[in-house]
C-alpha positions in Angstrom: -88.0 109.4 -58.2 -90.7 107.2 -55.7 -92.1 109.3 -53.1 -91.5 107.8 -49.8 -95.1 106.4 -49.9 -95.1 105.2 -53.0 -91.7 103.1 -51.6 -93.4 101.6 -48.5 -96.6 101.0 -50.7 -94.2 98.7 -53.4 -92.5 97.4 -50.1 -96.0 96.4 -48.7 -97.0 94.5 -52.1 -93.9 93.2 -52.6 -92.6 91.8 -49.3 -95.9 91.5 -47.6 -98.5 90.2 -50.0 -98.6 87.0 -51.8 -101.7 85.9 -54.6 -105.0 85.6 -52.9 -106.4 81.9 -52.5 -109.9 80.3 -52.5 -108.6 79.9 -48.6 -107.6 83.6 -48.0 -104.7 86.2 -48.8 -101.6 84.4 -47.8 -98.5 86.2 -47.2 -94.7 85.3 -48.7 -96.2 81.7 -50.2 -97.9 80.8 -46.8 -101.4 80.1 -47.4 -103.6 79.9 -43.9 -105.7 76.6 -44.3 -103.2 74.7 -46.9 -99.6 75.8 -45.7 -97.6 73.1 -43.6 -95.3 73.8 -40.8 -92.1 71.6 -42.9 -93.4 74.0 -45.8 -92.8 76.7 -43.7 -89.3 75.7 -42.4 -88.2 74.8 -45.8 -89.0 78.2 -47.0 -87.7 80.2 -44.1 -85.3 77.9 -42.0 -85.5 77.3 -38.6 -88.1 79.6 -36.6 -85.8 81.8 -33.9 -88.2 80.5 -31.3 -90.9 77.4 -31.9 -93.6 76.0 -29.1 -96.9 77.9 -27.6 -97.3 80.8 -27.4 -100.6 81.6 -25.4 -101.8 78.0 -26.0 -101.1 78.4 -29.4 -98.5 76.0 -31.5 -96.6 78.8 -32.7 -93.3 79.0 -35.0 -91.8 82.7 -34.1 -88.9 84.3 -36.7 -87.3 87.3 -34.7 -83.8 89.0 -34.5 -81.2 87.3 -36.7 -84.3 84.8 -38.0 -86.7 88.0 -39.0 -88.0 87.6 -42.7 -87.3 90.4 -44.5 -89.4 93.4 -44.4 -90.5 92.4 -40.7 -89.6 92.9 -37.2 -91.0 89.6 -36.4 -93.7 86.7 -38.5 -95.6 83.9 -36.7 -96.6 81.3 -37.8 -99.7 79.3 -36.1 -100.8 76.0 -36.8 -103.3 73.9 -36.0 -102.3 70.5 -34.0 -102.2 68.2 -37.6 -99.6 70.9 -38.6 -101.0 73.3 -40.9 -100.8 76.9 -40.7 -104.1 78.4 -40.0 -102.8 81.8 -39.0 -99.7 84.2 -39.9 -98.8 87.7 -38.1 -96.7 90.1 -38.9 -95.3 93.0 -37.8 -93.9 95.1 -40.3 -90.3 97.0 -40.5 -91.5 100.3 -42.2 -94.2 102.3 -41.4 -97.3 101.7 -43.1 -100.1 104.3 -43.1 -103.7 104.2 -43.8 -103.7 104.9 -47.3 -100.9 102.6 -48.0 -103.0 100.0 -46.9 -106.3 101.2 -48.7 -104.2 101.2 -52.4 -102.7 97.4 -51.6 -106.4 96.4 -49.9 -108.8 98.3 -50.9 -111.3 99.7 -48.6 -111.9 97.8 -45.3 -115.1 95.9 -45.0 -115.4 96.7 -40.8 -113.7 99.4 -38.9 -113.3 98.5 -35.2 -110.9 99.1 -31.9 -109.3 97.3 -29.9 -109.9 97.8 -26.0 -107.1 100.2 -25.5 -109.0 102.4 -28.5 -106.2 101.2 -31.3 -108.1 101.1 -34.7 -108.6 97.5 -36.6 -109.5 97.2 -40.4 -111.1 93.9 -41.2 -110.8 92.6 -45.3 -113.3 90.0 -44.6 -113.0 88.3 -47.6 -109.6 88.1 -47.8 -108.9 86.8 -44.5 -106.6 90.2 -43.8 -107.2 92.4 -40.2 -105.1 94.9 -40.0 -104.2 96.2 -36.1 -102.8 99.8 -36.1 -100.4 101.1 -33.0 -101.4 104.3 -31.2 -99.2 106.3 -33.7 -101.3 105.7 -36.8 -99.0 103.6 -38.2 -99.9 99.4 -38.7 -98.3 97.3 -36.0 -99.6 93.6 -37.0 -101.3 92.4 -40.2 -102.9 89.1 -39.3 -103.2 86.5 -42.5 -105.8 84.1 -41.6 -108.7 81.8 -44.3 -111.6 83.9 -43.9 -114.1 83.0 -41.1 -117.8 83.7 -43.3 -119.6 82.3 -40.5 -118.1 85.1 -38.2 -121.1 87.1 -36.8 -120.6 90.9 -38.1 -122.0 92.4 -35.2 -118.7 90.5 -32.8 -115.6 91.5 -35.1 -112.4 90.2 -33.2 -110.8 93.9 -32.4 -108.4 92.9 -30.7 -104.4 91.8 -31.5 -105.0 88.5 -30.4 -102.8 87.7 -27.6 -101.4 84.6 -29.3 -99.8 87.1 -31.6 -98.3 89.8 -29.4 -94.6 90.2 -30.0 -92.3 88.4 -28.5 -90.0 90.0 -26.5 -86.3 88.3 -25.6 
């Protein structure tokens, strides 16, 4: 019988994580940097909610529209169409060492302003924002940013990807 970890781990790799690109970790087939937004659509139907979302061009899949396994994915894209960033926010609650045995180890450890931790994969592309509880609230999915000075990690949940409420 799977321990309840060992289920939200498998959930995690199966519903969260998709093969690692040249471009980055992509999630569910949607690869930051190659993905289109009629790729997107196509896979997933229409978004619940689609425009910008803190001057962002953002498709949003919420309520009825939620992919499975999350409370809410977004989808941003540049303005030729391509995805160059997906959030989301996760149904079950994923812990620290979930995330370590489906990452590895993080490369940075940070916090956010409000003192909510933040794991940066830089390789991969993956930050990982946990909620006060201890348990992940966003996984961002983005192509890795190389150039990104070490010493100015982005901490925070961006405010282009903050859940959108009804």
């Amino acid at each position: 019988m799977f321990s309840i970890r060992a289920s939200l781990a498998a959930v995690l790799a199966t519903a969260l994580l998709a093969p690692v690109s040249a471009l980055g970790r992509g999630w569910q087939g949607v690869t930051p940097g190659s993905t289109t937004e009629p790729e997107v659509t196509a896979k997933f139907g229409a978004p619940s909610t689609q425009g910008k979302l803190s001057g962002r061009l953002a498709l949003v899949y919420k309520d009825e529209q939620a992919i499975a396994g999350t409370r809410q994915a977004q989808f941003f894209e540049s303005k030729d169409g391509v995805v160059v960033e997906v959030v989301v926010f996760p149904t079950n609650q994923l812990d620290r060492e979930t995330v370590e045995g489906t990452y590895g180890h993080p490369n940075q450890k940070a916090f956010t302003d409000d003192f909510r931790t933040v794991w940066l994969f830089k390789a991969s592309g993956v930050t990982v924002f946990f909620g006060k509880d201890g348990y992940v609230d966003a996984i961002s999915f983005k192509a890795p940013d190389l150039r990104q000075d070490p010493a100015r990690p982005r901490t925070a949940l961006p405010a282009t990807a903050a859940r959108v409420e009804n």
